[in-house]
N, C-alpha and C positions, 0 to 999 in steps of 0.2 A: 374283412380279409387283411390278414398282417403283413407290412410292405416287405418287398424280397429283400433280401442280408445276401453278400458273395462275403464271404471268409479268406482274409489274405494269410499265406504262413510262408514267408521265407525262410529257407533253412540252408545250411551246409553243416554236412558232415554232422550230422544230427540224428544219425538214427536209432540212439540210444534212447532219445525223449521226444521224438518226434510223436512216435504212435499216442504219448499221453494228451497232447497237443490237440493231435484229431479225436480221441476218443472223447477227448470233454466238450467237441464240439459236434458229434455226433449223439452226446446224449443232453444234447439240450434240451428242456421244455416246450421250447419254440424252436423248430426247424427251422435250419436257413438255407438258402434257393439253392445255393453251391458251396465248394471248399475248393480253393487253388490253394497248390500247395507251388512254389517256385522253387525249383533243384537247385541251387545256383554253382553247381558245378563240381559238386561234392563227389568224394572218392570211398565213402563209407559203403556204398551202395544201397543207400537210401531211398531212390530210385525205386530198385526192384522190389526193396519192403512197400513201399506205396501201392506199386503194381500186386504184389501177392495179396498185401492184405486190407489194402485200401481202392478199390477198384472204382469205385464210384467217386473218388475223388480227382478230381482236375488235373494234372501235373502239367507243369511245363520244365521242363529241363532248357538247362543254357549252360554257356561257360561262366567261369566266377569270375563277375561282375561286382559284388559288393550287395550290402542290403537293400540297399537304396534302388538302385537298377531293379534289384528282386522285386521290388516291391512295388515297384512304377508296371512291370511287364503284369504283373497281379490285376492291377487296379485297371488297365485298358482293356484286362479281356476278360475283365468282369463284369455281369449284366444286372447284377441288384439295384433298386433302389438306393441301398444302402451299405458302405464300407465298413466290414468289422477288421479290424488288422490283431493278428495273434499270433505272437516271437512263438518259435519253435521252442522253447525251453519252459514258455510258460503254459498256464493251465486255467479253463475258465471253469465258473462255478456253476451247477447246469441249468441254473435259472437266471442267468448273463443277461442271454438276450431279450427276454420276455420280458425283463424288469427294465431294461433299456426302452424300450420298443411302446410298454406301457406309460413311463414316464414322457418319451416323446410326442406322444398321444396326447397326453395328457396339457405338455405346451409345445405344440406342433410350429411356433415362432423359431426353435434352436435348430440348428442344423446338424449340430457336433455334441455330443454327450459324452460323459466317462463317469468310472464309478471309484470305489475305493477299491483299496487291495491289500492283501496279505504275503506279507515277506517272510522266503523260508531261505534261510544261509545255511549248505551242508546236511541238508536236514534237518535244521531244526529253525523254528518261528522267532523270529525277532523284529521287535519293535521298530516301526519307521521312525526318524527323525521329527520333530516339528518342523525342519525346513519343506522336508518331504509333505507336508498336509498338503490335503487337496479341496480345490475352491472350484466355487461357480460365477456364474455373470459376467462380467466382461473382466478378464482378468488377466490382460495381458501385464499387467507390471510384477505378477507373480510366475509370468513364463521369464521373465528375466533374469535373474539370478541362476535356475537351473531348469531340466525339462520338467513339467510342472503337469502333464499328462504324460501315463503309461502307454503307450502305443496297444498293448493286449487289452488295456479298458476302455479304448474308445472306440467310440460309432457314429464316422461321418457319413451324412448323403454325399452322394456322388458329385453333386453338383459344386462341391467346392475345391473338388482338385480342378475343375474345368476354368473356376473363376480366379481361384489363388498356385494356381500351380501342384508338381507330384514333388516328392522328395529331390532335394540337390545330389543329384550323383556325383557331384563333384568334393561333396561332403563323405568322407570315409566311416566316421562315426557323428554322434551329437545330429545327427539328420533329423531327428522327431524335432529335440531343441529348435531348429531353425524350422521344420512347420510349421509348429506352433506358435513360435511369434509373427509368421506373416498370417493365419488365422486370426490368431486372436486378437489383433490389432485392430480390424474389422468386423468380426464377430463374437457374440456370446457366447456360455458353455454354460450345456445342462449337466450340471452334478447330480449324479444317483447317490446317497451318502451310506452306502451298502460293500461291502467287502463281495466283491463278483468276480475276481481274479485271484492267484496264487501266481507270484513271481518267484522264481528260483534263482538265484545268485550263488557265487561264489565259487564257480566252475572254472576250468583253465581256459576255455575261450570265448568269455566274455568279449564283448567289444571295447568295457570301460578298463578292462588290463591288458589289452593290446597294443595302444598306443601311448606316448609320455604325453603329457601335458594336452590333457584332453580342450581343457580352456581353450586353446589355439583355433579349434573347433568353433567354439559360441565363438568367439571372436570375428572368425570368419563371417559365423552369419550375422551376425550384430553389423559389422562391415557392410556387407551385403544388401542387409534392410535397409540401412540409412543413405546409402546410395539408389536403393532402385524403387525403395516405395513413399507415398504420399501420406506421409504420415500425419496425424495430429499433432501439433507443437505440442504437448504435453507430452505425450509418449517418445517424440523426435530427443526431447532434451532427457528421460529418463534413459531412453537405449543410450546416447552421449554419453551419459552417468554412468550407467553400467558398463559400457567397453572401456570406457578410461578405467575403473576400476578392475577390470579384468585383466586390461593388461598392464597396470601398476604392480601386480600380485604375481600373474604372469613373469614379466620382465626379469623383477627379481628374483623369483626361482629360477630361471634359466640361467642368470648371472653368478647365480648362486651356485649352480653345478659346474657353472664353466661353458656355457653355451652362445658365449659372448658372440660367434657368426649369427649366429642364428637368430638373431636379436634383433639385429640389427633393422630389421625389416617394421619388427613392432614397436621398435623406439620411435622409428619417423612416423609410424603411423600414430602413438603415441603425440607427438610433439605436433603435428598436422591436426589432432581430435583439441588439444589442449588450444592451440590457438583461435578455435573456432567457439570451446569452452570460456573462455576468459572475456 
């Protein structure tokens, strides 16, 4: 018997791509136990497309709260063994879960899986970066630099929101960024090295074009971790590494535009990580 899968999908104002969303998770190989879908507030009438032509789907409607909240309310009233999370924009390939599901089988040690993925900008397919590659095994110094896991290609058990915490709602974007490094700080990841997802980019409401100086984000939670978790002095002095570097880069593009108030907060904090560096 294949452990149960709850399907997380936050969306607003999504109901242009929503349905491709559900439809690649209802034709999957391997069925999974549920599909929440979280409204988070949206004005497209999203909702009532759910309701008309997705019935058998979960809905929770709320006011807009952000992704994060979406996605916290998802995962509490979800009853699977196992957490697949899948952005409303994106689209899984319909042997996702099966190949997931197998491979954890397979080393039943991982808790947390993800696989590769295929990038489509505008319609059309383009090559990820080499920063963009994706690893396995403990591989928290490669969640550093940037988010180093797709949130639509992975599949946590349940049991590590319970031990490491749900998404920062206090984070507006860059939220995965900061799970993933209090995951992977503590645990492995099983890479599937299989293209199981289709990301769509390039749309007007992205997350990563909605805000300036998204860094400000990692930042925060690079901040965050180094104050609130028990880290390994190896990973303690690489995250140190990394926020100094972030907000070296940072600093001066803000200064650069003229953002000099606004600075001011990560200059000290700057100058407070340096002393501690030196």
């Amino acid at each position: 018997m294949h452990p149960s899968v709850s399907v997380i999908i936050p969306s607003y104002n999504r109901s242009r791509v929503l349905p491709r969303a559900i439809n690649s998770v209802m034709a999957q190989t391997s069925p999974v136990a549920e599909i929440i879908v979280i409204d988070d507030g949206s004005t497209d009438a999203s909702a009532e497309l759910i309701k008309s032509r997705f019935p058998q789907v979960c809905l929770i409607q709320q006011a807009n709260h952000g992704v994060s909240h979406a996605r916290n309310q998802g995962i509490a009233a979800a009853s699977g063994e196992w957490i697949a999370l899948l952005d409303s924009d994106d689209e899984w390939l319909p042997e996702k879960i099966e190949t997931q599901l197998a491979a954890l089988q397979r080393s039943p040690e991982f808790l947390l899986c993800h696989s590769d993925e295929q990038w489509i900008r505008r319609g059309v397919r383009v090559n990820a970066m080499n920063k963009h590659r994706k690893y396995g095994g403990w591989i928290f110094e490669k969640c550093l630099p940037l988010c180093a896991i797709s949130p639509s290609a992975s599949l946590l058990h349940h049991s590590l929101f319970d031990k490491y915490g749900l998404f920062d709602e206090q984070l507006p974007a860059c939220e995965d960024y900061d799970l993933w490094l209090r995951l992977c700080a503590y645990e492995p990841v099983l890479y599937v090295d299989q293209t199981l997802i289709k990301k769509y980019g390039g749309h007007e409401d992205q997350l990563s074009g909605k805000f300036w100086g998204m860094d400000r984000f990692r930042i925060r939670a690079l901040e965050k971790l180094l104050k609130q978790s028990e880290l390994p002095d190896n990973y303690r002095t690489l995250s140190q590494q990394m926020l100094n570097k972030k907000l070296k880069i940072f600093i001066h593009g803000g200064l650069k535009r003229g953002r000099t108030d606004a600075m001011q907060p990560y200059i000290q904090l700057q100058q407070q990580l340096q002393a501690h560096l030196v």
